[in-house]
FIMARSE-45264 format. One record per atom (N, C-alpha, C, O): x, y, z; residue in three letters. Coordinates in pm, whole numbers, padded with zeros to 5 digits, always signed. Example, Ala and Ser with C-alpha at 12.3 -4.5 7.8 and 13.67 -1.06 7.14 Angstrom:
! residues 2
+01319-00569+00780ALA;+01230-00450+00780ALA;+01320-00330+00780ALA;+01424-00332+00846ALA;+01285-00225+00708SER;+01367-00106+00714SER;+01290+00003+00787SER;+01341+00114+00804SER;
This chain:
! residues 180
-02885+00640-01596UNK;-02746+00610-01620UNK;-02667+00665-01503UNK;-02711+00768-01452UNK;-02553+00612-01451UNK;-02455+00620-01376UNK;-02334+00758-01406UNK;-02260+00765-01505UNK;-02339+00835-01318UNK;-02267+00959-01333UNK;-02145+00882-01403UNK;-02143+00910-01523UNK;-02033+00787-01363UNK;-01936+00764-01417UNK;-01955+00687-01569UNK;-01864+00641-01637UNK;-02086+00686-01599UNK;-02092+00658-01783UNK;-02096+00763-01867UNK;-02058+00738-01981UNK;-02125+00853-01850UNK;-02157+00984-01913UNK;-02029+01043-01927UNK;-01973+01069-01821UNK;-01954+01078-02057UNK;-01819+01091-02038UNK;-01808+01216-02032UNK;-01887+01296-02082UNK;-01685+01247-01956UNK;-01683+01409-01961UNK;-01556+01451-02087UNK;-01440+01477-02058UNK;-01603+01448-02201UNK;-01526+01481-02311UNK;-01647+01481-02409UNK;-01756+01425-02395UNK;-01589+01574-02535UNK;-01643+01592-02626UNK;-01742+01706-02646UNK;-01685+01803-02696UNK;-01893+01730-02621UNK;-01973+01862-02521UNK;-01954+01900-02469UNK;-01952+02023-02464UNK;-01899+01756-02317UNK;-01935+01766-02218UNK;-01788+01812-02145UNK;-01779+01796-02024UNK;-01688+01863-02211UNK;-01591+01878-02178UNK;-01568+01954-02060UNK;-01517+01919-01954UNK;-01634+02117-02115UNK;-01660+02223-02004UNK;-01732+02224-01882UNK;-01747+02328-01817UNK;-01778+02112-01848UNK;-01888+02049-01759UNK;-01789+01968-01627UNK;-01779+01846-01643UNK;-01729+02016-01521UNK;-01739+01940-01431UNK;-01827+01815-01367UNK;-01947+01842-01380UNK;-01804+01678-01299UNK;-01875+01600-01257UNK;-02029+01675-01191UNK;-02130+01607-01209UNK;-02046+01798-01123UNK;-02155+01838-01031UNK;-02238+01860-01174UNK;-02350+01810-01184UNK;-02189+01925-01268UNK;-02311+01981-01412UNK;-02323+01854-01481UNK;-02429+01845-01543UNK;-02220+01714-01493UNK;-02253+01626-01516UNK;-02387+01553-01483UNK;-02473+01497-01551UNK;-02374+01570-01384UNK;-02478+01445-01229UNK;-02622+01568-01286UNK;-02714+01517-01349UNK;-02627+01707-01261UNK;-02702+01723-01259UNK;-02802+01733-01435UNK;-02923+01743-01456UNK;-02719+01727-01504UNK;-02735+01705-01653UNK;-02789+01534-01706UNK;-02842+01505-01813UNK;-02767+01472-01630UNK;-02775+01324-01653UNK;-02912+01295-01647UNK;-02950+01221-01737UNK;-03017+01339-01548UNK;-03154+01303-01503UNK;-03230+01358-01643UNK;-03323+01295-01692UNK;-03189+01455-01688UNK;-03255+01499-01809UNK;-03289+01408-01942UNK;-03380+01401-02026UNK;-03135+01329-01905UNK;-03180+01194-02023UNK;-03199+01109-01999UNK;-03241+01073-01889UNK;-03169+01016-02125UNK;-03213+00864-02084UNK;-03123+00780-02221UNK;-03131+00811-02340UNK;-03032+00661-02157UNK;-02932+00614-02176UNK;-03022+00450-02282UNK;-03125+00391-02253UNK;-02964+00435-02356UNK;-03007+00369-02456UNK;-02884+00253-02511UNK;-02774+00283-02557UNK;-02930+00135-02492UNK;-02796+00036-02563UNK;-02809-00016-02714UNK;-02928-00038-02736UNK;-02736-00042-02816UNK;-02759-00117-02940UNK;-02724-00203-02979UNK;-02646-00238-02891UNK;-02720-00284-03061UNK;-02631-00378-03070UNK;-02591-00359-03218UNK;-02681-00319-03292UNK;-02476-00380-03267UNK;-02356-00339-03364UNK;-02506-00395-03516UNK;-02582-00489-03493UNK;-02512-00326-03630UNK;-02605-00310-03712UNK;-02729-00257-03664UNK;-02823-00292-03735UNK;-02753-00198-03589UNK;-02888-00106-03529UNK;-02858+00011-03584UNK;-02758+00080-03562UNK;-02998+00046-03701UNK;-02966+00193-03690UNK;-03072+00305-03600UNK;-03195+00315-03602UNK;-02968+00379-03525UNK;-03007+00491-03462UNK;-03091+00588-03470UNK;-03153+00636-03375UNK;-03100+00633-03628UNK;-03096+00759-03734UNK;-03198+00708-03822UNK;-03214+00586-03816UNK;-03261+00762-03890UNK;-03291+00731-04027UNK;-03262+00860-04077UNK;-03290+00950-03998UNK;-03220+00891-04173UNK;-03207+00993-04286UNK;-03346+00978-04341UNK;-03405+00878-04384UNK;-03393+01134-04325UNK;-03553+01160-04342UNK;-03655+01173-04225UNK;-03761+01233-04214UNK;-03578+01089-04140UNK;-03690+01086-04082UNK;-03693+01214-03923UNK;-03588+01249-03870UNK;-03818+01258-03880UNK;-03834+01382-03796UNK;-03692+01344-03663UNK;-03692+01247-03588UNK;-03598+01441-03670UNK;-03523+01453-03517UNK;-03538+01513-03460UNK;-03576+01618-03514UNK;-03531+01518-03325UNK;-03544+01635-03224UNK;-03471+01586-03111UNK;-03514+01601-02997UNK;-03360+01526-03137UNK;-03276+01444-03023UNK;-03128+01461-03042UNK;-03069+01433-03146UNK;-03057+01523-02904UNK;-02932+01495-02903UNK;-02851+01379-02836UNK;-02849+01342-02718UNK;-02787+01333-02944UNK;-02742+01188-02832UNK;-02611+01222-02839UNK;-02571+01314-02910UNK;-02508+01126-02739UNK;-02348+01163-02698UNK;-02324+01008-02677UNK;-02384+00956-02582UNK;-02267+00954-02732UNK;-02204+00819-02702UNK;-02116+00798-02599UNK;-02013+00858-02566UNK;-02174+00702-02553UNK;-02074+00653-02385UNK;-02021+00562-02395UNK;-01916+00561-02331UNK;-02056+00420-02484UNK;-01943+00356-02511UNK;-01999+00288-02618UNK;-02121+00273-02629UNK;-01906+00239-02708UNK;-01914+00167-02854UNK;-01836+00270-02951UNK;-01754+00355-02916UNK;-01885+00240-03095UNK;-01859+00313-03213UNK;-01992+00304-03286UNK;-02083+00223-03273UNK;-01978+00416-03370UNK;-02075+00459-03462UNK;-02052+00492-03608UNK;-01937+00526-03637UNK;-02144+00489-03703UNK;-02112+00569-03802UNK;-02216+00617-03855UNK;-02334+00582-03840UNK;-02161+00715-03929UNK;-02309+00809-03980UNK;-02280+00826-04155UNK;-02193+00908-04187UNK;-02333+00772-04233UNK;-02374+00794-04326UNK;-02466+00817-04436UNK;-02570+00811-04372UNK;-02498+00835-04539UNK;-02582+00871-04664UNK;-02604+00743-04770UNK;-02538+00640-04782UNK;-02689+00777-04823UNK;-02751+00691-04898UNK;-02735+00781-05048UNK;-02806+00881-05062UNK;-02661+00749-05131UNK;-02589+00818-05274UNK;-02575+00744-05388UNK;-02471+00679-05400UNK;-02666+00740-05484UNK;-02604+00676-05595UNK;-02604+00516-05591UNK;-02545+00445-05673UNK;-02688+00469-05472UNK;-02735+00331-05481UNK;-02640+00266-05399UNK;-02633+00143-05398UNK;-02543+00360-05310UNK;-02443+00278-05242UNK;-02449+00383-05104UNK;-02501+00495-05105UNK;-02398+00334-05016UNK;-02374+00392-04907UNK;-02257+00502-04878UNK;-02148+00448-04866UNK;-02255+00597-04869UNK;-02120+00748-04862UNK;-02112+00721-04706UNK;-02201+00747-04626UNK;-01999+00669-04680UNK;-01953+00720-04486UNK;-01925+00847-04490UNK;-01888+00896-04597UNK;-01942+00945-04343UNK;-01867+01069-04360UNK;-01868+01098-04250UNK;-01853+01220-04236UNK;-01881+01037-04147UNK;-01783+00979-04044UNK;-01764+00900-03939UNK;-01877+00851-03939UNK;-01711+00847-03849UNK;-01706+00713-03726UNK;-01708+00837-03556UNK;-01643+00926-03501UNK;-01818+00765-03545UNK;-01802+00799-03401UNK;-01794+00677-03273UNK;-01833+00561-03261UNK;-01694+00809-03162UNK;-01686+00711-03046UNK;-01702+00812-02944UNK;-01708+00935-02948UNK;-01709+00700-02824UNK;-01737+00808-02646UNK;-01653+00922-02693UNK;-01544+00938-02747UNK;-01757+01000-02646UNK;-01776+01158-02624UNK;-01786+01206-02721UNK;-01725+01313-02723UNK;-01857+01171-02855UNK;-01872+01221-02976UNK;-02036+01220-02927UNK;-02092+01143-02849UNK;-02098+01349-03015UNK;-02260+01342-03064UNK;-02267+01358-03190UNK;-02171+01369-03265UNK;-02417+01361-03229UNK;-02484+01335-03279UNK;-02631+01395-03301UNK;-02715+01372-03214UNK;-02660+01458-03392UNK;-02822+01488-03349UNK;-02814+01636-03295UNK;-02926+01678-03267UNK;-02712+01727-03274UNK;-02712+01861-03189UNK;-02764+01971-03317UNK;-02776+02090-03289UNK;-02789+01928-03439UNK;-02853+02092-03452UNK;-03037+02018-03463UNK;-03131+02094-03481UNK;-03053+01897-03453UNK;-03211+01890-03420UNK;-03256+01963-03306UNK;-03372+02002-03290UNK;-03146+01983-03212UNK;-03239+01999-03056UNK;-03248+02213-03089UNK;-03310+02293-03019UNK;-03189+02237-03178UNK;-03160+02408-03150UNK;-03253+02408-03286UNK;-03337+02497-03274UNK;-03266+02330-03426UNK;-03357+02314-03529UNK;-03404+02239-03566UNK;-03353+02190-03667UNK;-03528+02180-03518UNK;-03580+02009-03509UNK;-03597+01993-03682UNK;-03582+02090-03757UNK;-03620+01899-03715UNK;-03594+01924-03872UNK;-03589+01718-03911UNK;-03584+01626-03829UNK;-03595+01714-04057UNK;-03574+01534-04053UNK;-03403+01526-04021UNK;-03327+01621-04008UNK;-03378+01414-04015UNK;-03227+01389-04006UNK;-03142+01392-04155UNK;-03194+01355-04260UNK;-03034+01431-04146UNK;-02967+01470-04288UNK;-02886+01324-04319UNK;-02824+01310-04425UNK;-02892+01235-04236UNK;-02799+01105-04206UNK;-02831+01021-04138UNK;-02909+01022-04042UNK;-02762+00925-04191UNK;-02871+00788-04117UNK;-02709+00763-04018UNK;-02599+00803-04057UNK;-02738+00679-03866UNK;-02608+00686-03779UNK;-02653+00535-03732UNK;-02758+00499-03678UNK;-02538+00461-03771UNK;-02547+00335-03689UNK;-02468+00259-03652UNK;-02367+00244-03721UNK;-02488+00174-03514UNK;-02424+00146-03448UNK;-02292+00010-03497UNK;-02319-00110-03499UNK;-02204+00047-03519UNK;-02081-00065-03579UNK;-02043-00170-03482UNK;-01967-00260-03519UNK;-02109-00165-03311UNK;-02057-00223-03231UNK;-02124-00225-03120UNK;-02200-00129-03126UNK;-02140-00287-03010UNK;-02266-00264-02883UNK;-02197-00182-02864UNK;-02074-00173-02857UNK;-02320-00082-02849UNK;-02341+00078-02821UNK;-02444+00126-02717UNK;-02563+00092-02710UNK;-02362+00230-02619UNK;-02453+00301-02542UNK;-02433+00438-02549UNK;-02331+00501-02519UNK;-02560+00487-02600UNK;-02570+00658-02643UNK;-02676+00703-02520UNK;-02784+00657-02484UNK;-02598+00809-02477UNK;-02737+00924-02370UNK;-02835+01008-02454UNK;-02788+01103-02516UNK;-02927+00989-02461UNK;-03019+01092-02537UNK;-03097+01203-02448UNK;-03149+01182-02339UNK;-03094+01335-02525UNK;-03141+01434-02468UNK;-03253+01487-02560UNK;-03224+01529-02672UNK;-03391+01486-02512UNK;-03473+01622-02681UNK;-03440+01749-02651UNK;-03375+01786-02553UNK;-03473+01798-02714UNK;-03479+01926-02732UNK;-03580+02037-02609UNK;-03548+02149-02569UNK;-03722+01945-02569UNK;-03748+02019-02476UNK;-03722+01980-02312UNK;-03773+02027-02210UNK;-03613+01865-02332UNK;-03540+01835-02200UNK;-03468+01952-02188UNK;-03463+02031-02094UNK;-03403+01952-02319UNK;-03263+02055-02308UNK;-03315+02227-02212UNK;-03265+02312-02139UNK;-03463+02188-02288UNK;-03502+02385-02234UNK;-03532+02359-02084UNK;-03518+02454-02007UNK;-03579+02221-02027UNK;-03663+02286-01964UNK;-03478+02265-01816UNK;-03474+02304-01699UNK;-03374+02198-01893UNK;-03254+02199-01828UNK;-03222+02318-01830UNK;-03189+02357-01718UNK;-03218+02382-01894UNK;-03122+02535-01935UNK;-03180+02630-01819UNK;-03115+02720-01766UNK;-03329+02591-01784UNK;-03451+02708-01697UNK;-03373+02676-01571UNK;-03311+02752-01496UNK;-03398+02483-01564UNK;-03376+02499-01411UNK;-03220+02476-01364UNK;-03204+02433-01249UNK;-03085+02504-01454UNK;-02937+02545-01424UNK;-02911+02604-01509UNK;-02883+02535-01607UNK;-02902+02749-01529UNK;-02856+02831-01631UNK;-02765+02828-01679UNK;-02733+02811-01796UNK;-02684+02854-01540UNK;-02530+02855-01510UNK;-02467+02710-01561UNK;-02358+02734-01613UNK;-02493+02586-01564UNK;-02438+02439-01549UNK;-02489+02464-01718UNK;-02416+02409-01800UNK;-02576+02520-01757UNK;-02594+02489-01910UNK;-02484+02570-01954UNK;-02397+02487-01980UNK;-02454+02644-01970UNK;-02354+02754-02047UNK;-02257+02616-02078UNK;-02236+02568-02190UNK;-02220+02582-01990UNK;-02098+02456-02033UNK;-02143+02376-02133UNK;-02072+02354-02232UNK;-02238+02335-02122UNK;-02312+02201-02252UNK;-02358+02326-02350UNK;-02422+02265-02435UNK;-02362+02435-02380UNK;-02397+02512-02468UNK;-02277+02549-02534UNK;-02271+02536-02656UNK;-02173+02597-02463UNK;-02043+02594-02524UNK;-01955+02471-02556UNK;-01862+02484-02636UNK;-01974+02386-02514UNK;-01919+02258-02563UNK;-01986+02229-02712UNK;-01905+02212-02803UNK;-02145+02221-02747UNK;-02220+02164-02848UNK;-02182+02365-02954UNK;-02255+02392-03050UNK;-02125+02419-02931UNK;-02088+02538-03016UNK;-01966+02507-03033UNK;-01953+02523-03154UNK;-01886+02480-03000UNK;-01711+02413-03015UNK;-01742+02328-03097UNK;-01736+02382-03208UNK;-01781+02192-03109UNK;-01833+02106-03185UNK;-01903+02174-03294UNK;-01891+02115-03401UNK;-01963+02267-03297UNK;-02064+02300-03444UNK;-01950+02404-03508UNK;-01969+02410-03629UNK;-01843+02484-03468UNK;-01769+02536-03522UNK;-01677+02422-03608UNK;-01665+02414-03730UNK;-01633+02359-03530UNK;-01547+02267-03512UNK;-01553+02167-03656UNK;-01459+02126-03723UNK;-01648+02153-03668UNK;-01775+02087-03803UNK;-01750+02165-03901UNK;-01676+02129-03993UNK;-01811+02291-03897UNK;-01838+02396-04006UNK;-01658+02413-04101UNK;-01617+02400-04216UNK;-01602+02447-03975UNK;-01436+02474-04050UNK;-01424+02354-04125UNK;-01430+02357-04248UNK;-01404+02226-04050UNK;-01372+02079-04133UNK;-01457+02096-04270UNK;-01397+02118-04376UNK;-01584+02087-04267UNK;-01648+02118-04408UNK;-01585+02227-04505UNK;-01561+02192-04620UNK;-01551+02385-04456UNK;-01537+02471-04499UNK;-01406+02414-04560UNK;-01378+02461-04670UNK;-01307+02309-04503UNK;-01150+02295-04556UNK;-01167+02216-04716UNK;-01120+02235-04828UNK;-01313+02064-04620UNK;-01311+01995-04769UNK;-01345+02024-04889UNK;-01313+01973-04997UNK;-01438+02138-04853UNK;-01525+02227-05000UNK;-01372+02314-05087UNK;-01346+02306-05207UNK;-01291+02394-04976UNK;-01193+02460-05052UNK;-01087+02343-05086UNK;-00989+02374-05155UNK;-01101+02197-05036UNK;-00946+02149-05124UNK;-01055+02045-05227UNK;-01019+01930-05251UNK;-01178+02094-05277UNK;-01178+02031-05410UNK;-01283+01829-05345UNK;-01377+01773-05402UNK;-01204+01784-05214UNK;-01241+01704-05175UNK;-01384+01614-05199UNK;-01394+01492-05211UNK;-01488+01714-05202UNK;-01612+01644-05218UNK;-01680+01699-05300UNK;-01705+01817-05274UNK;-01747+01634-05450UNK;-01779+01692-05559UNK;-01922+01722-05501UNK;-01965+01671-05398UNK;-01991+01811-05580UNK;-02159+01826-05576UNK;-02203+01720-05657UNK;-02125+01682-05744UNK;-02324+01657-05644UNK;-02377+01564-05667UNK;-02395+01557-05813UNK;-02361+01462-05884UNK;-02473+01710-05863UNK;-02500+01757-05940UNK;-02369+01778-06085UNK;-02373+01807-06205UNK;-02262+01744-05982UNK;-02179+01786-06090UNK;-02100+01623-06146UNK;-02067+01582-06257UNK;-02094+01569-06017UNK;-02040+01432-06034UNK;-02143+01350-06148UNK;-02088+01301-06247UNK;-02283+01337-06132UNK;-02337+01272-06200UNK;-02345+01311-06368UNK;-02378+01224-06449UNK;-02313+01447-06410UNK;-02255+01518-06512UNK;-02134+01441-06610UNK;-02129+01405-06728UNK;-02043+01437-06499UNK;-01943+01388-06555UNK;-01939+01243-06602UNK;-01890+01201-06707UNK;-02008+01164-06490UNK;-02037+01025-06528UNK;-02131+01004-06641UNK;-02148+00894-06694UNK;-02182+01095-06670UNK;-02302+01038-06808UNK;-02239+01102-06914UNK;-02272+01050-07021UNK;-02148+01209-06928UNK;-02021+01218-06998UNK;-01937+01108-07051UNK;-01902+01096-07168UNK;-01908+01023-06945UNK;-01821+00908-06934UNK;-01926+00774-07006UNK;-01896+00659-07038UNK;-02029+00834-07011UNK;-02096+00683-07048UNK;-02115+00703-07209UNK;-02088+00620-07296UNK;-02171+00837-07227UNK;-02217+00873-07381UNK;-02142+00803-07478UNK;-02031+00761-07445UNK;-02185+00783-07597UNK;-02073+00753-07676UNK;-02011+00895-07730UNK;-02075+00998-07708UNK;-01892+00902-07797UNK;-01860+01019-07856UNK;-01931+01070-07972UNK;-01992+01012-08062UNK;-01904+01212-07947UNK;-01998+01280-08104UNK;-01935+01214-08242UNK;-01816+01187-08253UNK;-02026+01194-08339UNK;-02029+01186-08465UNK;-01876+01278-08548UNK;-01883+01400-08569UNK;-01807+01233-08569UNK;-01711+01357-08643UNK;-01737+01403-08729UNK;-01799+01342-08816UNK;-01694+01565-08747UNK;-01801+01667-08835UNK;-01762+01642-08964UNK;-01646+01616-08999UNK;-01884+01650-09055UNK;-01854+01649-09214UNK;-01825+01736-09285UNK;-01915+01820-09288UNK;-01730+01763-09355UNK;-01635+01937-09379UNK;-01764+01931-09465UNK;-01824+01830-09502UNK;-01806+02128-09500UNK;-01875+02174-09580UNK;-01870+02106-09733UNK;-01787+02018-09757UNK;-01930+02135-09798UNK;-01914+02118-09950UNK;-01840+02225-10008UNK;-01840+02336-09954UNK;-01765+02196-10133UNK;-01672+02326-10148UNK;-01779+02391-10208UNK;-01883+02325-10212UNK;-01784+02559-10281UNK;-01857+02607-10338UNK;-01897+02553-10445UNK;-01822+02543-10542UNK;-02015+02513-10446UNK;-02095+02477-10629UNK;-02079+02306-10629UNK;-02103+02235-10727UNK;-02048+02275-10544UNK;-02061+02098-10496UNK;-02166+02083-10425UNK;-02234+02173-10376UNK;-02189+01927-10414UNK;-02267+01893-10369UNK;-02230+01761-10301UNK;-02126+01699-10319UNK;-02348+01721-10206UNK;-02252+01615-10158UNK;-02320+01473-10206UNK;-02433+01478-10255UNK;-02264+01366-10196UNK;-02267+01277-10243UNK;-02372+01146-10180UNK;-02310+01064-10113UNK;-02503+01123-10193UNK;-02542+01011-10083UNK;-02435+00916-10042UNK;-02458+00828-09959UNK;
């Protein structure tokens, strides 16, 4: 990929063009076309990608329907806690539009970090801005109530489906009996 595709926003913010250029050889630039998915939810990641041009979205599979939770565009990633904890993907991400994402693994990333220490600190503090950045947004929607637990939503809905209880039959008075 071409130094001027690789955007300098988003990670890559703290990164001048020279940590750009020299950050770029590490990956390898990938196009999609709008319904491609990227991601599978489940399946093994170990890849950070950064979108250079198109849109994206990343969502879940819930309750037999699809949950969005959120749209990405240039200079957004994707995929950054596989490369620091390789792990399956928590979300499936796909492309809404022709798309070109840079992908990095995880042992590109190391064997980048060995040979520019200094040029990594920037893509290390950029992909930590972003993971803070994440954590608070989550931390806001959990405290305003925003997104139920799964566990609790599906509770309520089989609540909603039950029929209602039987209404109770008062005792018998003393020394009665009740009546078939």
């Amino acid at each position: 990929m071409s130094l001027s595709q690789l955007p300098s926003e988003g990670v890559l913010i703290l990164m001048d063009a020279e940590a750009i250029a020299a950050l770029d050889p590490y990956g390898q630039a990938y196009a999609y076309n709008a319904g491609d998915l990227i991601i599978q939810e489940g399946a093994e990641q170990t890849t950070l990608f950064i979108v250079v041009t198109g849109e994206l979205e990343v969502f879940r599979q819930g309750m037999g329907r699809e949950i969005s939770l959120a749209r990405l565009r240039a200079g957004d990633c994707f995929g950054e806690l596989a490369i620091f904890h390789p792990d399956t993907a928590s979300a499936n991400v796909r492309a809404t539009s022709a798309t070109t994402v840079w992908a990095m693994t995880a042992t590109n990333l190391q064997v980048f970090l060995g040979d520019h220490p200094f040029l990594g600190c920037g893509l290390l503090l950029g992909i930590n801005m972003l993971l803070s950045q994440r954590l608070a947004q989550a931390s806001r929607t959990l405290k305003e109530g925003s997104i139920m637990p799964g566990f609790l939503s599906m509770r309520k809905r089989l609540r909603a489906q039950a029929p209602p209880p039987p209404p109770e039959t008062p005792p018998p008075p003393p020394g009665g009996r009740r009546e078939p």
